[in-house]
C-alpha atoms as a printed R data frame, in Angstrom:
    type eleno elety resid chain resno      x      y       z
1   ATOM     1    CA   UNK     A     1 25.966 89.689 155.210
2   ATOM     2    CA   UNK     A     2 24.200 93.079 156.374
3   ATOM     3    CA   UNK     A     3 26.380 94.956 153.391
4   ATOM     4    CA   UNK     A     4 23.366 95.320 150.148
5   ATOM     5    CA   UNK     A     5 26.975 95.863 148.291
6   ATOM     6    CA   UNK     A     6 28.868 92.586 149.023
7   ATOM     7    CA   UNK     A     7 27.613 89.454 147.465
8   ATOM     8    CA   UNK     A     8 26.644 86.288 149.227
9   ATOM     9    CA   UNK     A     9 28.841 83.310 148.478
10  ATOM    10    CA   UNK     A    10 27.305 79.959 149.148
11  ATOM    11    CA   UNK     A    11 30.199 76.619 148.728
12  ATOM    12    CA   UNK     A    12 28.341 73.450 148.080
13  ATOM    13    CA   UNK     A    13 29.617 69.914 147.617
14  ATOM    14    CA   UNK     A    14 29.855 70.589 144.157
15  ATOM    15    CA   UNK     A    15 32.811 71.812 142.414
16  ATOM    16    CA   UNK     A    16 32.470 75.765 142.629
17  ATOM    17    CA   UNK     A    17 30.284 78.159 144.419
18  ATOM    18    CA   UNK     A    18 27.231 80.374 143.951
19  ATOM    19    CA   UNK     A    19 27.089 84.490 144.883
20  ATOM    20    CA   UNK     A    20 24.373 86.451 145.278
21  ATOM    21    CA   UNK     A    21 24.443 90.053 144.932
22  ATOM    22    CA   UNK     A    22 24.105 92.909 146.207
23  ATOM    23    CA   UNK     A    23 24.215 90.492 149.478
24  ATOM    24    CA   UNK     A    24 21.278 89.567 151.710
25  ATOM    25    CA   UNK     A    25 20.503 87.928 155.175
26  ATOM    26    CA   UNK     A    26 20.147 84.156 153.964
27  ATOM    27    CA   UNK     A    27 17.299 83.158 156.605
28  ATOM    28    CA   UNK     A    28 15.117 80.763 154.223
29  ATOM    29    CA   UNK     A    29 14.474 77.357 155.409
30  ATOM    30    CA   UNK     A    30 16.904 74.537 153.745
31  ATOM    31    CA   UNK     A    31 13.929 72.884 151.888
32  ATOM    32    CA   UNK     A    32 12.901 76.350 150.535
33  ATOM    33    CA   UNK     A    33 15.774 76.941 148.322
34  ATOM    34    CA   UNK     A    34 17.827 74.900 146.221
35  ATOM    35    CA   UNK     A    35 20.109 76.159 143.553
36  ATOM    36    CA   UNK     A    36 20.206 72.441 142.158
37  ATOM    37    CA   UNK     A    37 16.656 72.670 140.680
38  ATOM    38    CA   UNK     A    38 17.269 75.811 138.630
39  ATOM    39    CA   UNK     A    39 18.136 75.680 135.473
40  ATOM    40    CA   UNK     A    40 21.607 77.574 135.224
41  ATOM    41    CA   UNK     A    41 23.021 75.123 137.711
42  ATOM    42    CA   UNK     A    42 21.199 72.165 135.514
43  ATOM    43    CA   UNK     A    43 22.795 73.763 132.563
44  ATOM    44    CA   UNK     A    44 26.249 74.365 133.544
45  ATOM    45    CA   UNK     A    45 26.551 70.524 135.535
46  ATOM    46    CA   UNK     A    46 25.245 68.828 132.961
47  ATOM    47    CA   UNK     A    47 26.821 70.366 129.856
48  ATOM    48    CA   UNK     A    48 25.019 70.044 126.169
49  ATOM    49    CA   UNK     A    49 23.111 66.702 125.948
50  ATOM    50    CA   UNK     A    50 21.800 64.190 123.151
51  ATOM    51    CA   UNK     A    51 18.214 63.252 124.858
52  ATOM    52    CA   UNK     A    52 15.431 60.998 123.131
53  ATOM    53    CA   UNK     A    53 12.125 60.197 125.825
54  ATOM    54    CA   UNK     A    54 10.285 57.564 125.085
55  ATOM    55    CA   UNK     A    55  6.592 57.764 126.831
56  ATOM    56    CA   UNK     A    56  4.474 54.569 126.955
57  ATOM    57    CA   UNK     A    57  1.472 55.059 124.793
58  ATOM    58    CA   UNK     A    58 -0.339 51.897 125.589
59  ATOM    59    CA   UNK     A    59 -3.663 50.977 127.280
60  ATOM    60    CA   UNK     A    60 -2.497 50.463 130.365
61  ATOM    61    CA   UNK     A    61 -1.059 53.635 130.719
62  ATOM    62    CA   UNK     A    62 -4.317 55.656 130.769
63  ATOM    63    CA   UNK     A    63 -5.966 57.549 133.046
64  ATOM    64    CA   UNK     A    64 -3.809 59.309 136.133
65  ATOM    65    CA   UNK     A    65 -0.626 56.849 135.059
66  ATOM    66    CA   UNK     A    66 -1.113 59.170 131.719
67  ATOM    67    CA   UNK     A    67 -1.199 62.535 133.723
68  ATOM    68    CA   UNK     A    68  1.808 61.218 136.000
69  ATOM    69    CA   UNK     A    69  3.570 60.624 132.720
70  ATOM    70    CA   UNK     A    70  2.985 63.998 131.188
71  ATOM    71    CA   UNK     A    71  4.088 66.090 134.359
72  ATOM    72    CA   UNK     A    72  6.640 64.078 134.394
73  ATOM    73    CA   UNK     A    73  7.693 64.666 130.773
74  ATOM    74    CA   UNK     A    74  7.038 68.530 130.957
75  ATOM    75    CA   UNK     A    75  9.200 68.142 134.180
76  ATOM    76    CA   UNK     A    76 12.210 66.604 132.466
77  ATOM    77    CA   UNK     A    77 11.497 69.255 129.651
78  ATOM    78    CA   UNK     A    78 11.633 72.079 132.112
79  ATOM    79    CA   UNK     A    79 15.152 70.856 133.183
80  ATOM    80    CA   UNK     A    80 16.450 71.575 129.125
81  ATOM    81    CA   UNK     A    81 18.459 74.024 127.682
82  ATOM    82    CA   UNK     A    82 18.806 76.091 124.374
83  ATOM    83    CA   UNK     A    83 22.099 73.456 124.448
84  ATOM    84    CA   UNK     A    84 20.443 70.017 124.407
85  ATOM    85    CA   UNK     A    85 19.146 68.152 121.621
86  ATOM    86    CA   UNK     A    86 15.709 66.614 122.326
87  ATOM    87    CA   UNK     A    87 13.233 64.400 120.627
88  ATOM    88    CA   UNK     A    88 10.195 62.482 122.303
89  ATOM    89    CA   UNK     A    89  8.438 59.281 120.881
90  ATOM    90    CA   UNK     A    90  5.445 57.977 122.414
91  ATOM    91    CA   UNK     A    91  5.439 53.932 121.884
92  ATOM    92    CA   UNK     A    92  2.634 51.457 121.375
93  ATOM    93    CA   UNK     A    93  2.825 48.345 118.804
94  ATOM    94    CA   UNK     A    94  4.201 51.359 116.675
95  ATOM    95    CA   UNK     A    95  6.715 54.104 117.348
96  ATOM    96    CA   UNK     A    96  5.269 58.042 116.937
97  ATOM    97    CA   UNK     A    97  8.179 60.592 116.673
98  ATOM    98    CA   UNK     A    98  6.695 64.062 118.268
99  ATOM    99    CA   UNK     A    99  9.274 65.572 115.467
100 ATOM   100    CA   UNK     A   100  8.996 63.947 112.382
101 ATOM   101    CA   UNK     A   101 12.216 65.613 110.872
102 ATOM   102    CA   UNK     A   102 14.750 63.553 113.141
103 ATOM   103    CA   UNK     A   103 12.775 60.136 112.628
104 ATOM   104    CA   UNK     A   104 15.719 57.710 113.922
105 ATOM   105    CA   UNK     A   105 19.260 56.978 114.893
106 ATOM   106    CA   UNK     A   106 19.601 59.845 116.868
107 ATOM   107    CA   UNK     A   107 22.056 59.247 119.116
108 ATOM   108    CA   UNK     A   108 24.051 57.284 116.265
109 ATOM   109    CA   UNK     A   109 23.908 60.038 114.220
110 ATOM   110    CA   UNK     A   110 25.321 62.600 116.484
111 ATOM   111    CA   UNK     A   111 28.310 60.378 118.007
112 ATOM   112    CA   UNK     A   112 29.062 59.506 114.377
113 ATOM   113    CA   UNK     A   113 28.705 63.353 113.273
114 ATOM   114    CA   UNK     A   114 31.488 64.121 116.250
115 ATOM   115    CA   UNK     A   115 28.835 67.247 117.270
116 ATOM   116    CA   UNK     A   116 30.364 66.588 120.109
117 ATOM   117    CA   UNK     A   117 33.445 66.371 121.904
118 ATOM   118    CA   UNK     A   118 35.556 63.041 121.739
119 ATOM   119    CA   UNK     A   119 34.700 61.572 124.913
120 ATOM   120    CA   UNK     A   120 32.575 63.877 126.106
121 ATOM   121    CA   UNK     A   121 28.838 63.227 124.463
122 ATOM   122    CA   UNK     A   122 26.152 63.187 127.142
123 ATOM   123    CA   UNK     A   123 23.588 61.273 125.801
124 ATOM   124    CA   UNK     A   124 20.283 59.450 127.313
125 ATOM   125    CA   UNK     A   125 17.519 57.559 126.677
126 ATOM   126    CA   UNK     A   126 14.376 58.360 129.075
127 ATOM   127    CA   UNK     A   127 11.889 55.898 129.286
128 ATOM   128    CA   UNK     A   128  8.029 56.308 130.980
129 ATOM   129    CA   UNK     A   129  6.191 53.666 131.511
130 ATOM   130    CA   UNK     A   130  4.148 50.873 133.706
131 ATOM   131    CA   UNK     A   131  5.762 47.919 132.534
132 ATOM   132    CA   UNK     A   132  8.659 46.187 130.377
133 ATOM   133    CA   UNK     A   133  7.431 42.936 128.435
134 ATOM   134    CA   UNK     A   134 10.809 41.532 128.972
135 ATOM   135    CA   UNK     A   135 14.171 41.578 129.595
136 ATOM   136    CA   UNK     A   136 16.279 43.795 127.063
137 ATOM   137    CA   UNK     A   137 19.657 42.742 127.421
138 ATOM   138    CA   UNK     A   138 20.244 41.215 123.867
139 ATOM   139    CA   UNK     A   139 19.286 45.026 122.658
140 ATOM   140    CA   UNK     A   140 21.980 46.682 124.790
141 ATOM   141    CA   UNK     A   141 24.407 44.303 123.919
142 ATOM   142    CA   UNK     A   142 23.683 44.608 120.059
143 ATOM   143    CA   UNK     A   143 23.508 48.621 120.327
144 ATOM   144    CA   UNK     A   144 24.646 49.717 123.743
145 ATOM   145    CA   UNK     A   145 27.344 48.068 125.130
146 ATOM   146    CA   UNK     A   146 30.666 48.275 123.498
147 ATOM   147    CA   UNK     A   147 34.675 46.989 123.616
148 ATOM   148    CA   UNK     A   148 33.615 44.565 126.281
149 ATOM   149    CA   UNK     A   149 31.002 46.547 127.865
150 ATOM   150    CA   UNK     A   150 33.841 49.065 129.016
151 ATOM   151    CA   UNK     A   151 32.161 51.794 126.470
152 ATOM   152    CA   UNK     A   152 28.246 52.405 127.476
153 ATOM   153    CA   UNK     A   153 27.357 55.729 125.247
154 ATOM   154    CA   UNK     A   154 23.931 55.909 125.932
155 ATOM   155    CA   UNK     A   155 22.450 56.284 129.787
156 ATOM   156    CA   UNK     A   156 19.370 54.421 130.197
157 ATOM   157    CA   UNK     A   157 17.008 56.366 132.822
158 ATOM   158    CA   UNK     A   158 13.820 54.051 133.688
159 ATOM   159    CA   UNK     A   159 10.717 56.199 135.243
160 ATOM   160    CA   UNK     A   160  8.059 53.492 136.742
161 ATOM   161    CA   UNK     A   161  4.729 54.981 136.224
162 ATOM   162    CA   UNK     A   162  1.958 53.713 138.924
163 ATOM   163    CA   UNK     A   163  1.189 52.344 142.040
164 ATOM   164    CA   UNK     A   164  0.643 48.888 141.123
165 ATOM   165    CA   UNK     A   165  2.954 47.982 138.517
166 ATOM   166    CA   UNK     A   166  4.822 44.675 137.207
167 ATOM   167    CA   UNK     A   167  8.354 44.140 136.072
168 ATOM   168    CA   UNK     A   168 10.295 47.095 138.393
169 ATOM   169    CA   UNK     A   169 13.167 44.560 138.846
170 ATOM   170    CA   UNK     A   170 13.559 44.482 134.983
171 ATOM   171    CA   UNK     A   171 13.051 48.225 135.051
172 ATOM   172    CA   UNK     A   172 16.194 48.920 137.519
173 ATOM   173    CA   UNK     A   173 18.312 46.457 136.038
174 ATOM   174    CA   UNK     A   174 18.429 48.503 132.699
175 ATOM   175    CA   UNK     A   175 18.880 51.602 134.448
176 ATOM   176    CA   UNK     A   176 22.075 50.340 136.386
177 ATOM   177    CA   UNK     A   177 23.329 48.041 133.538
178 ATOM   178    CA   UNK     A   178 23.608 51.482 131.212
179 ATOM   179    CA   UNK     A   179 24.808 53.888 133.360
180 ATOM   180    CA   UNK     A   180 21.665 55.645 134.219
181 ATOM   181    CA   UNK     A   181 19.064 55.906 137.592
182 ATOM   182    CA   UNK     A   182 16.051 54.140 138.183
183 ATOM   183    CA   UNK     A   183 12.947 55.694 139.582
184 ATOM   184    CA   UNK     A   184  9.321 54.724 141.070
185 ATOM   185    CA   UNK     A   185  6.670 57.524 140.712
186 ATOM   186    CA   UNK     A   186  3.668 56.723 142.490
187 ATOM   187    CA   UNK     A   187  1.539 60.319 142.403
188 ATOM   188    CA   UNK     A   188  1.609 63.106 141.004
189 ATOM   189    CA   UNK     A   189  3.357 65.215 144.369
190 ATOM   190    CA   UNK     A   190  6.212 62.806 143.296
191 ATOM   191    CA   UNK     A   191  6.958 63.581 139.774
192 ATOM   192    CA   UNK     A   192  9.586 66.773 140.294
193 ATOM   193    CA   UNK     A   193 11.746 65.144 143.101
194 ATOM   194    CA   UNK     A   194 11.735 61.989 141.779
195 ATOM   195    CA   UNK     A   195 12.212 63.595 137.985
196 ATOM   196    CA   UNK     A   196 15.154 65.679 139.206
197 ATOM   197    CA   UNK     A   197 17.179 63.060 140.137
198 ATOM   198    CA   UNK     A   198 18.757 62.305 137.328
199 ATOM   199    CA   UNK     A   199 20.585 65.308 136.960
200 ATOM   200    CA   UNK     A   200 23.162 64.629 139.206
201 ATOM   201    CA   UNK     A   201 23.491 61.423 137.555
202 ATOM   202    CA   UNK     A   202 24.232 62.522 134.151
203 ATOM   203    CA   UNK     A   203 26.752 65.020 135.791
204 ATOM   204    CA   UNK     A   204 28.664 63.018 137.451
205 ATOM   205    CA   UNK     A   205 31.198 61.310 135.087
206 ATOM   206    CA   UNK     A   206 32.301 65.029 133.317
207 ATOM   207    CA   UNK     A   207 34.991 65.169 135.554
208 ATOM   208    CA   UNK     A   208 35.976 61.386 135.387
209 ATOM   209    CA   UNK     A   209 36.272 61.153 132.027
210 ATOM   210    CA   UNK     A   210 38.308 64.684 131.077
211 ATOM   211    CA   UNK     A   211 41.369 66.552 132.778
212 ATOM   212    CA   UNK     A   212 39.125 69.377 133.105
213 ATOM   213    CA   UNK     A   213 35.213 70.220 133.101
214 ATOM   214    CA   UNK     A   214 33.937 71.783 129.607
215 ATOM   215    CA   UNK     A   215 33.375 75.668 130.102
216 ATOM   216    CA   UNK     A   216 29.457 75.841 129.964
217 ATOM   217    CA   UNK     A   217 27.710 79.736 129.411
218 ATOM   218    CA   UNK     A   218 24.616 80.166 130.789
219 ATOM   219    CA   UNK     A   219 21.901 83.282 130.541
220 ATOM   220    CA   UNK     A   220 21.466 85.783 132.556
221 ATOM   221    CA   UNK     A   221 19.180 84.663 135.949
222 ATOM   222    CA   UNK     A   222 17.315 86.472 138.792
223 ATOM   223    CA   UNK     A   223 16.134 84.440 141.095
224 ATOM   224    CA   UNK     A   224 11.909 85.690 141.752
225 ATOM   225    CA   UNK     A   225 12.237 84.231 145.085
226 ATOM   226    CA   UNK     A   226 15.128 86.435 146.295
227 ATOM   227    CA   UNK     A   227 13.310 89.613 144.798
228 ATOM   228    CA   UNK     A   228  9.876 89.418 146.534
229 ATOM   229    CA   UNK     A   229 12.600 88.603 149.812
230 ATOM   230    CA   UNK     A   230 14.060 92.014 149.358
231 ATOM   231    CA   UNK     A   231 10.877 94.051 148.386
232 ATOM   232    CA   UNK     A   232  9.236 92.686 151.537
C-alpha cells in the first residue's frame, strides 16, 4: 500500500492477522522477516506458561557443547514473557536450582494452586544435554502420565547438544511420549532456529482443548527493522 495512512494487513496460517501502520511497500525478502520470532506473537500464541530448564552440568558437556547450551538457554529465555513462570537447574550427580526460593515441585505446585485456568496450564520441562543414561519411562509414568495416559500435564522438550552424541533415540522418544518436540543442535548457527521450534508446539493444543483461545495482552512493539526501512 502506497497510502503512509492505511495500515498493512498481513493473514497468516495462524488464527488472526498482523497490521502495520501507517502502511508501507512490503518488499523484504521472505527469510528477512518473520513475525513468528518476535516476542508479541510468542506471547500472545503461547499464553502464560509454567517452564523449568534443566541444563546438563556434567563433564561431558564442556567446552563448545557448553557454549551451544548457553545460547541456547539465553535463546529460549529471550522467547519469555513478564507472563511465564521460569526456573533453571543445571544437573550433575546433584541438582543446582539458579533460584533457590522455588527449590522443587514446581509444576505440582502451580496445577495444585489452580494459578491457572482449569484445563488450560501450559507447562514444560526443557531439557539440554549430550546424553540420557537411560530410558525414563517408569518416571513419566509415576509423575507424568495420568488417567490412562489420556492426561500428560507437563511437555517434555529434549535439546541434543553436540555433534557426536549417544542415546538421541531415547532423547526423541521422551519428547513425543509427553507431548513435546525433539531437537538436534549441532553448532552454534543452529541454536535460534532449532530453539524456536517449540513455540508452535506449545501453541498448538490452546484451541483444542477450550471453546475459545484465552485473551492474551501484550506491550506496546515497534518493529527496528521497519523503522530504519522508512528512514532510508
Amino acid at each position: 500500500m502506497s497510502d503512509p495512512t492505511m495500515s498493512w494487513q498481513y493473514f497468516g496460517s495462524s488464527t488472526g492477522f498482523l497490521r502495520h501502520f501507517p502502511g508501507i511497500h512490503w518488499n523484504y525478502e521472505t527469510d528477512h522477516f518473520d513475525c513468528r520470532t518476535r516476542f508479541w506473537y510468542i506471547e500472545a500464541a503461547t499464553c502464560s506458561k509454567d517452564i523449568v530448564i534443566l541444563i546438563d552440568n556434567s563433564g561431558s558437556m564442556t567446552g563448545m557443547r557448553n557454549t551451544i547450551a548457553r545460547l541456547a538457554v539465553n535463546t529460549i529465555l529471550e522467547t519469555f514473557s513478564n507472563n511465564d513462570f521460569i526456573n533453571i537447574f543445571s544437573f550433575n550427580k546433584t541438582t543446582k536450582a539458579l533460584v533457590p526460593c522455588f527449590p522443587r515441585d514446581l509444576l505440582v505446585q502451580h496445577r495444585e494452586n489452580k494459578t491457572c485456568p482449569e484445563g488450560m496450564c501450559n507447562q514444560a520441562i526443557m531439557l539440554l544435554t549430550d546424553n540420557v543414561p537411560d530410558n525414563l519411562t517408569q518416571v513419566f509414568e509415576k509423575y507424568n502420565w495420568f488417567e490412562n495416559r489420556t492426561r500428560i500435564p507437563v511437555r517434555i522438550f529434549t535439546y541434543l547438544i553436540g555433534i557426536e552424541v549417544t542415546n538421541a533415540r531415547e532423547m526423541q522418544q521422551m519428547a513425543c511420549q509427553n507431548r513435546g518436540y525433539y531437537v538436534h543442535i549441532k553448532s552454534l548457527e543452529e541454536v535460534r532456529s532449532q530453539v524456536l521450534k517449540y513455540i508452535s508446539v506449545i501453541a498448538r493444543p490452546l484451541v483444542l482443548q477450550a471453546t475459545e483461545h484465552p485473551l492474551t495482552w501484550t506491550h506496546t512493539f515497534v518493529d527496528i527493522t521497519v523503522s530504519i526501512y522508512i528512514t532510508t
